[in-house]
C-alpha positions, 0 to 999 in steps of 0.5 A, spaced: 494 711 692 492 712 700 489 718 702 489 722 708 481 724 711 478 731 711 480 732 719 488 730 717 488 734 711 486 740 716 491 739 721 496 739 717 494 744 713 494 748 720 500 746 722 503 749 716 500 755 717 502 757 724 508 753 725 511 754 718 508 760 716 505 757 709 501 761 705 496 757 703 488 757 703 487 748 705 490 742 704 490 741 696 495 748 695 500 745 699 505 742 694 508 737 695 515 737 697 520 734 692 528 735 691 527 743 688 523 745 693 527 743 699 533 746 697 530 751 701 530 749 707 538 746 707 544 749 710 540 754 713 544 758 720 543 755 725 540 760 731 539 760 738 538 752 742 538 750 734 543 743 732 545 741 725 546 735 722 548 732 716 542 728 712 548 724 708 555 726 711 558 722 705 556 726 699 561 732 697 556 736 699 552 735 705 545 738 706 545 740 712 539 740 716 537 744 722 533 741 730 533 745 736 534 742 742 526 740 743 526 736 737 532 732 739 528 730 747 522 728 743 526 725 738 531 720 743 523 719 748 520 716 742 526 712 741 526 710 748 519 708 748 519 702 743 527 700 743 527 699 751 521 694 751 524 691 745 530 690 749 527 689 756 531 682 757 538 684 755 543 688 759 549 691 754 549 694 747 554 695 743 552 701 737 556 702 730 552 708 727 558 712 724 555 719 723 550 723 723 543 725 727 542 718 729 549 716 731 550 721 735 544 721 739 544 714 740 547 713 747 541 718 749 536 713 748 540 708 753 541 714 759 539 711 766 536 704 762 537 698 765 542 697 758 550 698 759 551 702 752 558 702 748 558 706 742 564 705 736 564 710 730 570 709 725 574 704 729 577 699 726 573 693 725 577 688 729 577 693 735 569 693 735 568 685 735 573 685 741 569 691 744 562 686 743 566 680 746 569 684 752 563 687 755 558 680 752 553 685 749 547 682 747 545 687 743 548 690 735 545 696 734 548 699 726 546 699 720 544 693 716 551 694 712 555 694 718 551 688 721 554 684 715 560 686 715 561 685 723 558 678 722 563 677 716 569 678 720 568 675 726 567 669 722 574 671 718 577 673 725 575 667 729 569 671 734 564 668 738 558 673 737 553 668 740 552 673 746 547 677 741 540 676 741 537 682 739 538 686 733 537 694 732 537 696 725 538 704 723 539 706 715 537 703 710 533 698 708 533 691 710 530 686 706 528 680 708 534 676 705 538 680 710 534 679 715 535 671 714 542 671 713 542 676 720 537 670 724 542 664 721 548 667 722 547 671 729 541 664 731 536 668 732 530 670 730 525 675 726 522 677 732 529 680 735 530 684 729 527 691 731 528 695 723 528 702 725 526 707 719 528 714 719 530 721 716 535 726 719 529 731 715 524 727 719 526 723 725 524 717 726 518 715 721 517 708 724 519 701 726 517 694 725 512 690 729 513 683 732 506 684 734 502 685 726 508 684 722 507 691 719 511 698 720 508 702 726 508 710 724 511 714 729 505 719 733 503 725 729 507 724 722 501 722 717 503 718 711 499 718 704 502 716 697 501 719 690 504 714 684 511 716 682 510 718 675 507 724 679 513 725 681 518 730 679 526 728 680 522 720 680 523 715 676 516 713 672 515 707 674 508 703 677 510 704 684 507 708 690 511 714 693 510 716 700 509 722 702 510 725 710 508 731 713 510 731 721 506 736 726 512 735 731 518 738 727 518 745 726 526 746 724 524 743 717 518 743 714 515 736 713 509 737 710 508 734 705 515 731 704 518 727 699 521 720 701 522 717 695 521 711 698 517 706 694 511 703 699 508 697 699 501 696 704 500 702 707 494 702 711 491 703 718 492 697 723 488 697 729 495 692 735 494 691 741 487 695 741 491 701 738 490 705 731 496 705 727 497 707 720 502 702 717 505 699 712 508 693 709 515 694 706 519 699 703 522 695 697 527 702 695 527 708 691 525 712 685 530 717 685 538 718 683 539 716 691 544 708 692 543 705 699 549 703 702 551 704 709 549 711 707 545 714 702 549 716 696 548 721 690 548 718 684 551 725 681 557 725 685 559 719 682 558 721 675 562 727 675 568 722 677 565 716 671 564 722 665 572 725 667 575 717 666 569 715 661 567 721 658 562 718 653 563 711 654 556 708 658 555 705 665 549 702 670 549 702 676 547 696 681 544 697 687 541 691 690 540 689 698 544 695 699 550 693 695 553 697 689 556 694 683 558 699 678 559 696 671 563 700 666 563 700 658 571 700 658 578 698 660 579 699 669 584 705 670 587 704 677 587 712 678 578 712 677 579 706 682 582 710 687 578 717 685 571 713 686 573 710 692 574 718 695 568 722 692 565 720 700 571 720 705 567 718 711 565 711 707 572 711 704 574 710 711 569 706 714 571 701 708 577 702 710 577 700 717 573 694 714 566 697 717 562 697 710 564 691 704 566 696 698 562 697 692 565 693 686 567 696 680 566 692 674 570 693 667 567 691 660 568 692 652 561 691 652 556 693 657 549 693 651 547 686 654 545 689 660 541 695 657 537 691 653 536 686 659 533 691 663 530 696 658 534 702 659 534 709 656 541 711 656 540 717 653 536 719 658 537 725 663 535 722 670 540 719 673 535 714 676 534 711 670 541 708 670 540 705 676 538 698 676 534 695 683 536 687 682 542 683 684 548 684 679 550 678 674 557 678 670 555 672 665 548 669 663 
């Protein structure tokens, strides 16, 4: 576990006082801010100078998260003071977030730079490839999931992506097979590839280093960790979790608040002559969540799995950001069109061929799989039906 010191702890605790109006005596009575818990703090009205953004605009139901227009100068500032100078030699960059905070705060970061910026949403993807060629950019600012896709059509539609140099990851998790792939394909290296790591509750949490090689913290968010299985909505596992608290936001309360991320090396690193708490990776989530393109509950896609299958067993694969979804019985055509349609805007960026589509997956017998990977079917957390390793039809 990584603990905070006494004088953190006491920032926090007055920050939570004063800003949040959390009555509470010292930092050990603040709780811990698990998926209950925050609830709260979700789909509240916004007021006056106050913005609202979804924190994954593909579920079913959104949970929408409250800035005011002072979160977002700092938030877009922050950006500025470490992608700018990451991207000192370039002059054009192309951006294919979708939607959401970071989306539609992203040209900001480029206003009155030296970098000519085009942003693209739900463009087809032929069309964004073309935009890259017309204005030679030098820079791919997107998802991991997007950047794939991009550079496997551009292979599949003859487009010459040789003017990038630079790679700006927003979303999930990039893992380092990825980050391999990105580097052979694009012919560049590890030290062009800034990863951005994020929450709409949060802001930007922190960003990789090509100095240390570690993640870099954001000013004024103070990390600590506590092992999953003190976690409540968590999977039990012997992993570490990290836990945020933030002494800038104030139109959600980041004290302590739960990513569920799982956190490997977190630390406090002295670079270039400044401290820095950091880290080494995040490896993935302990939690009922999938990453793909977009975080996506489990529980949606359940309610459409228990309507075909209503007693039939599923697992569910989410490794390098891509989903299989493997199913004990026979494929209905009018499930695979109904799955597909739970998250609208993933649906149509699959369409549009942004995102690669998750793969469905239909077998008379899936037991196998549950033996292999020690499952508890009968378990009631989603999250345990959840399996973090690359899928295999056949052994």
């Amino acid at each position: 576990m990584f603990l905070l010191n006494k004088n953190e702890q006491n920032k926090i605790c007055v920050f939570a006082q004063e800003k949040h109006a959390i009555t509470v005596n010292s930092f050990d009575e603040l709780p811990v801010l698990n998926k209950k818990l925050a609830l709260d703090y979700f789909n509240i009205p916004v007021s006056l100078n106050q913005k609202s953004y979804a924190s994954t605009g593909t579920s079913g139901n959104p949970k929408k998260i409250n800035w005011s227009i002072e979160e977002d100068l700092w938030y877009i500032q922050e950006k500025r003071d470490f992608i700018l100078p990451f991207l000192k030699e370039c002059t054009s960059v192309f951006i294919s977030l979708g939607v959401g905070h970071g989306a539609g705060t992203s040209p900001m970061v480029f206003k009155d730079s030296h970098l000519a910026c085009k942003r693209c949403s739900f463009e087809p993807v032929s069309e964004q490839l073309t935009i890259i060629e017309k204005i030679n950019a030098h820079v791919l600012y997107c998802s991991p999931s997007i950047a794939t896709s991009l550079i496997q059509h551009s292979k599949k539609e003859k487009v010459n992506l040789s003017s990038i140099k630079k790679l700006v990851l927003n979303g999930e998790v990039v893992h380092s097979t990825m980050k391999d792939f990105f580097c052979n394909e694009l012919e560049i290296e590890k030290k062009d590839i800034l990863d951005t790591y994020g929450s709409t509750e949060v802001g930007t949490i922190a960003y990789s280093c090509n100095k240390c090689n570690k993640y870099h913290f954001m000013p004024e968010i103070y990390p600590e960790t506590i092992p999953a299985k003190d976690l409540t909505y968590s999977m039990s596992v012997n992993e570490n979790i990290l836990i945020l608290s933030s002494l800038k936001r104030t139109s959600f309360p980041v004290i302590r608040f739960a990513t569920y991320d799982i956190i490997r090396g977190l630390d406090r690193t002295v670079c270039e002559g400044k401290e820095y708490f950091t880290y080494d990776e995040i490896i993935g989530r302990t939690d009922d969540v999938l990453n793909f393109g977009e975080l996506l509950p489990v529980g949606d896609l359940k309610k459409v799995i228990k309507k075909y299958y209503p007693t039939n067993e599923y697992v569910m694969f989410n490794y390098n950001n891509e989903v299989d979804i493997v199913i004990q019985g026979e494929k209905n055509n009018m499930f695979v069109d109904e799955i597909y349609a739970v998250y609208p805007t993933i649906n149509e960026l699959i369409q549009k061929g942004i995102l690669n589509p998750f793969r469905l997956h239909f077998f008379s017998d899936i037991s196998y799989l549950v033996q292999k990977n020690n499952m508890e079917m009968k378990s009631y957390k989603d999250s345990n039906r959840i399996i973090k390793s690359k899928f295999i039809a056949n052994e």
